[in-house]
N, C-alpha and C positions, 0 to 999 in steps of 0.2 A: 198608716203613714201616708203621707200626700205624697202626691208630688216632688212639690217645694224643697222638701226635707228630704225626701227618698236619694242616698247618693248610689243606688242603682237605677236613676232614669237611663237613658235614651241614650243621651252625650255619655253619660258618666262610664255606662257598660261599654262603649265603642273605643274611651280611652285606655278600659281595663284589659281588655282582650286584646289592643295592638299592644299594648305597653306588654303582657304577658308574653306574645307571640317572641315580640324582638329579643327580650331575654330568655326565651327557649331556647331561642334559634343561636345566640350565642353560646348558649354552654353546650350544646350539642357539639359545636364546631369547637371548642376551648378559645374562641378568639373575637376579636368584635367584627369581624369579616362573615355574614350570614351567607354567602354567594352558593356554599356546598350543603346547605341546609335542601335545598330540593331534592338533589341528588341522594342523600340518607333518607328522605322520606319516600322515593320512586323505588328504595331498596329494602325500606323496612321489611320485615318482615319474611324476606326471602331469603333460600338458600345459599351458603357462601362456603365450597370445599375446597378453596386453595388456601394449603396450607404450605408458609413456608415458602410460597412461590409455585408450589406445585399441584396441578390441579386434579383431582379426586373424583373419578366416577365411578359410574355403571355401565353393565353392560344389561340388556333389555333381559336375553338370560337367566339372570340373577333371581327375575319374576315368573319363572317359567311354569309353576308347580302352582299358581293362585289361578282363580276359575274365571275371573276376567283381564282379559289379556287386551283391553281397545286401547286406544290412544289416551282418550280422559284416563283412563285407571291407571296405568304405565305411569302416566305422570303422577298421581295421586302418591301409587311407591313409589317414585323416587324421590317426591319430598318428605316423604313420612323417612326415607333414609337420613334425611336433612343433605342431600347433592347437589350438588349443583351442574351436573354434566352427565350424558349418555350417551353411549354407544349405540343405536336404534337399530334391532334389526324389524325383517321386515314385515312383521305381522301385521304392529301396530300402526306404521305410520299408510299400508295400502289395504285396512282395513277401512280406516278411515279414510281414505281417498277414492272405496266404494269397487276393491277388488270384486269377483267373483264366486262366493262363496263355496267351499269347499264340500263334495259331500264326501268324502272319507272322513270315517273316523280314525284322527288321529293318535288317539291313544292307543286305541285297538287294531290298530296297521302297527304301531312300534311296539306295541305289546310282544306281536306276532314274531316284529324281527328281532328282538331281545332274547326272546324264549330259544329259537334257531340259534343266534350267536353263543348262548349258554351252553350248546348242548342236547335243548329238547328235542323233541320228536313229535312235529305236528302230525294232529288226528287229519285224517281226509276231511271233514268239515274245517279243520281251522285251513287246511290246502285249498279250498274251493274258497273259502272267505279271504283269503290271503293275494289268490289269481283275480276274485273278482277288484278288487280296493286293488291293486296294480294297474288295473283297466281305466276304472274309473279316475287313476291318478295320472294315470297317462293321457288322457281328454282333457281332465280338467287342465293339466300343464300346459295344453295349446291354446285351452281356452284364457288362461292366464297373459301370455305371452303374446296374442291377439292383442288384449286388456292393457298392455304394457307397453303395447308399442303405438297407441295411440290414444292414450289419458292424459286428460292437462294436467298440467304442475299446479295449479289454483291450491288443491285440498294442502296438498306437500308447504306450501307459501302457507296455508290457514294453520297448517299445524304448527308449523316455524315459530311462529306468532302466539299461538298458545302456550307453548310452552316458557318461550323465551318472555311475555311476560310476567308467567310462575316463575324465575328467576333461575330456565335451567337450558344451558346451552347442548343444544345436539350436537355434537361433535365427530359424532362418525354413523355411516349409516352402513349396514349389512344383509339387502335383497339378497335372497336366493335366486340370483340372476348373471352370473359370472362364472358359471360351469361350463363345458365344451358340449354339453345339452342345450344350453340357453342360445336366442339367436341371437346376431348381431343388434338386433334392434333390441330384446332385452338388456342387455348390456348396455346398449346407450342409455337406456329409462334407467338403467342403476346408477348412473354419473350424475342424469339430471336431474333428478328425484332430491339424490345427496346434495344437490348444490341447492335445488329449494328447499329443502328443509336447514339449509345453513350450515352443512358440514362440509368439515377442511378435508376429508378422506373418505373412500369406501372400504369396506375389510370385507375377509371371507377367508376361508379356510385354503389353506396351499393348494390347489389344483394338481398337484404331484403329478402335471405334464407342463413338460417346458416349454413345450408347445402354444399352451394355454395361456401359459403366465407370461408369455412375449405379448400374443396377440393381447392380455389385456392391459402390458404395461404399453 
């Protein structure tokens, strides 16, 4: 076929493809007003839990028991929940913002105190492994706390942005930093942390001193 004859030249495909577009973009929207056609395409694809009016999360929690715990994987489950909102505490989001890393092990220190609050009866090896991961935890908390009280919000802003372009709004964040252990300057890092990462609140467990819960309200 030449040319001449071909009615998929050049002109002819350029007509086909706008002419297809514009009647896409109408029955998307049901109306001949294309204006919210961008807007359904900048959401395709992404998660939508308000149902009803009411909006549907998670809490980070939820993934506690899966063997990668970073920021990308966190998000990865909460889409595979199909969510679209989280509670973040604070593994993932100052793992990725280039915390300190931890050398307790964490399963085998709560192992430890599980075993105790049941009942058990630690052997003198699990007592000596249990005083040493106390020590070490105790260093590393200053070392954290050092880390937190002088870290930019950058990573906190990067991650906001990640997320929120997978289609899923943080909505609360929850550092382990709000104890009458934590200094004042941790505390501040957990306000401003939450506000870079885009959330309307911080949470945390009752502090069961009233004390506490003045100084943080």
């Amino acid at each position: 076929m030449t040319k001449e004859n071909n009615p998929f030249d050049a002109v002819s495909r350029r007509k086909f493809i706008g002419s297809s577009l514009a009647i896409s973009a109408v029955l998307m929207v049901g109306s001949s007003k294309i204006i919210a056609a961008p807007a359904f395409i900048r959401n395709l694809g992404k998660p939508n839990s308000v149902i009803k009016g009411v909006q549907i999360g998670v809490i980070t929690y939820s993934f506690r028991s899966m063997p990668d715990q970073s920021a990308e994987a966190t998000l990865k489950y909460t889409l595979q929940t199909g969510l679209s909102a989280i509670e973040l505490m604070g593994e993932p989001a100052e793992s990725f913002a280039g915390v300190p890393v931890s050398p307790v092990d964490r399963n085998a220190f709560f192992g430890l105190m599980r075993k105790t609050r049941e009942g058990g009866q630690l052997t003198d090896a699990e007592k000596k492994q249990m005083d040493d991961m106390r020590a070490q935890m105790e260093a590393y908390n200053k070392e954290v706390a050092q880390w937190r009280a002088s870290v930019s919000m950058d990573k906190f802003v990067q991650m906001k942005k990640m997320y929120s372009d997978a289609g899923v709004k943080i909505y609360g964040f929850k550092p382990s930093a709000f104890s009458a252990r934590n200094t004042d300057a941790e505390m501040d890092y957990g306000f401003r942390a939450a506000k870079a990462l885009g959330a309307s609140h911080v949470t945390l467990e009752h502090p069961g001193d009233d004390t506490q819960t003045k100084k943080l309200g």
